[in-house]
C-alpha distance (Angstrom), angle and dihedral (degrees) to the residues before:
residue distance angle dihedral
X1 . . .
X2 3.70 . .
X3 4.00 93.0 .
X4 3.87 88.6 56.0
X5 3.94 95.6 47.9
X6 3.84 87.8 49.2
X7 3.77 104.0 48.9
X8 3.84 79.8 41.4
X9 3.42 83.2 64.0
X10 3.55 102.3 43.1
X11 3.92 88.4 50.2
X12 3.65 98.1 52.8
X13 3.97 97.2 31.1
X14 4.61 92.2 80.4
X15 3.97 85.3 49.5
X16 4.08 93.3 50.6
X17 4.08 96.6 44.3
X18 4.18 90.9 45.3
X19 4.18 91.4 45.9
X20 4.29 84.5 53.3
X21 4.44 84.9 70.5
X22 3.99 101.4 147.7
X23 3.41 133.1 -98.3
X24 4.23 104.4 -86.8
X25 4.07 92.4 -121.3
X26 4.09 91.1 43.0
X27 4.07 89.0 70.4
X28 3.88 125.5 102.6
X29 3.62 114.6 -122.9
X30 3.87 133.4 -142.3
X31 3.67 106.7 -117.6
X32 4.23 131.3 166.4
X33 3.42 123.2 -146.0
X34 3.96 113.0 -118.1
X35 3.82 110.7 168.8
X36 3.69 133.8 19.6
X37 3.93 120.3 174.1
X38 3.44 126.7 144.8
X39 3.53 117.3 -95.3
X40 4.20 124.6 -109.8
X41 4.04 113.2 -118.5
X42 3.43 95.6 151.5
X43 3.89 90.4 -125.2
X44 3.99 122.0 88.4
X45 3.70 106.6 -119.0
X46 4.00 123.8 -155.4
X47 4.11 104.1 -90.4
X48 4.20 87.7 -104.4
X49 3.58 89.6 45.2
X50 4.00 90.9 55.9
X51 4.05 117.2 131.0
X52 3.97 111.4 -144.6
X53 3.98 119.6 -160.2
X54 4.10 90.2 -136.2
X55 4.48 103.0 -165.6
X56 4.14 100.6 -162.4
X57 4.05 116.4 -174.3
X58 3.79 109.5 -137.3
X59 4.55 113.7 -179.4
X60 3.65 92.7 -46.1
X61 3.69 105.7 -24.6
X62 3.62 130.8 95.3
X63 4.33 118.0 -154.1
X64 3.60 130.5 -162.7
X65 3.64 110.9 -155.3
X66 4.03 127.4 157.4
X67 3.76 131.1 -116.9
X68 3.54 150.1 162.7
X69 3.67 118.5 -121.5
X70 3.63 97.8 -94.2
X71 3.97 91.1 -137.5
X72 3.78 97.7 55.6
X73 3.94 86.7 -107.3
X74 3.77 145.5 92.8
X75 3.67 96.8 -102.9
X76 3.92 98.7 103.6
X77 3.91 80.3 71.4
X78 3.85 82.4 82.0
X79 3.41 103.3 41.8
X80 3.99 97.2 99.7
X81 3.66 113.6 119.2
X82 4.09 89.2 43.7
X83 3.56 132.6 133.0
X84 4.10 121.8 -147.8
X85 3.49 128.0 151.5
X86 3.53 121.5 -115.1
X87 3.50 146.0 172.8
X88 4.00 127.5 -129.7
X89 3.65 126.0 -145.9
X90 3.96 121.2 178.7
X91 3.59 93.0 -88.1
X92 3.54 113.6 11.4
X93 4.26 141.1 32.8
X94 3.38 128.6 -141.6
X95 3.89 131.9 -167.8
X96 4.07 135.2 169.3
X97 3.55 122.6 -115.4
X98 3.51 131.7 -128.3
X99 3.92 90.4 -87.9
X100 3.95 87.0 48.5
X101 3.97 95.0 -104.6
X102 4.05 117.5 145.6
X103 3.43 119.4 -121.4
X104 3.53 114.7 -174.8
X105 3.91 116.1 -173.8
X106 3.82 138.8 169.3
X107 3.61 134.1 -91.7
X108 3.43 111.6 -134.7
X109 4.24 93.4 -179.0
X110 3.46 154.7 -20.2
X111 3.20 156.6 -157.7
X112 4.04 155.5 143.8
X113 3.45 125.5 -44.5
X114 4.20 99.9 -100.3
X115 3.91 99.1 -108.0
X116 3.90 102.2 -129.6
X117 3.94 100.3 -168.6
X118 3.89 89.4 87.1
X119 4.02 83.7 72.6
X120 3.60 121.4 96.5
X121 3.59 135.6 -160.4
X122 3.91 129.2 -149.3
């Protein structure tokens, strides 16, 4: 009785973990950082206190969403040109740092990649 239960098992257990495929807006994204500069309050902040205007590509769209530097530093001013995962909600992003923290942080636009075969060269 016990073989039957456990090949039973064994048959059904591939269908069961393939029906269990995520929810399409639960999924982490690849994204590229494009931009960082800091962002324009009008009031100088202490240097860990600093607000950055980060501008990540994701398929063809580009965000703009606002951060701190998640060190305390200025280094996320040369971040552009790196990769992260992240995943998008309607009005916010988060991603995981290298230390596997969560940093979720708001989009504050977005828009199409700017198509750049309309430019011509002489």
């Amino acid at each position: 009785m016990s073989k039957i239960l456990l090949r039973t098992l064994l048959l059904c257990l591939p269908a069961l973990v393939l029906a269990q495929s995520p929810a399409i807006g639960s999924r982490y994204q690849a994204a590229t950082i494009t931009q960082v500069k800091p962002h324009q309050t009008g009031d100088n902040p202490a240097p860990g206190d600093a607000v950055y205007e980060v501008s990540v590509k994701i398929n063809r769209t580009i965000y703009v969403v606002l951060t701190k530097s998640p060190s305390g530093d200025s280094t996320i001013l040369y971040a552009v040109g790196r990769e992260l995962l992240v995943h998008i909600d309607e009005n916010t992003i988060t991603w995981n740092d290298i230390l596997g923290q969560s940093h979720e942080v708001p989009i504050i636009s977005r828009g199409p990649v700017a198509d750049r075969s309309g430019f011509q060269t002489d």
